[in-house]
N, C-alpha and C positions, 0 to 999 in steps of 0.2 A: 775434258771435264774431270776425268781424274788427276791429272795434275794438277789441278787445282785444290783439290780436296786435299792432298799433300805436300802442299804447300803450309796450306791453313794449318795444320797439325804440327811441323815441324815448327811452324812459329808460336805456336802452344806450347810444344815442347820447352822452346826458349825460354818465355816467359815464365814457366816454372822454374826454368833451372835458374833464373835469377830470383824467384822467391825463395827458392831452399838454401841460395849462397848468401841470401840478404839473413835467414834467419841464422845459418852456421854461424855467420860474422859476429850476430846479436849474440849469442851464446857465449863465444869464447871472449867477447868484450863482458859479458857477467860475469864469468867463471875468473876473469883477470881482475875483475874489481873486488870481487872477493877474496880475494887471493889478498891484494891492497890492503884489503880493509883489516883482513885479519893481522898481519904486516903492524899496519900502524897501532891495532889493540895490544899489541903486545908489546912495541917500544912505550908505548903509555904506561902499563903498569910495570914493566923494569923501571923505567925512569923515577917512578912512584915511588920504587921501594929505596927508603935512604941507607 
């Protein structure tokens, strides 16, 4: 009976750690787009200026 119990748990476990590794991923995929974007604002107004 107790093995059971911890069983259940460690596969809780799991399933967290794949939602914290799904949300780190989602972060550093913003944190890279932002990056980008500010990247491209700025080759737009060098390019601007004649």
């Amino acid at each position: 009976m107790i093995e059971q119990g911890a069983k259940k748990s460690s596969r809780q476990n799991e399933s967290n750690n794949n939602i914290t590794s799904t949300i780190i991923q989602q972060s550093d995929f913003l944190i890279e787009g932002h990056k980008i974007k500010k990247r491209i604002a700025v080759d737009t107004v060098a390019n601007k200026i004649p």
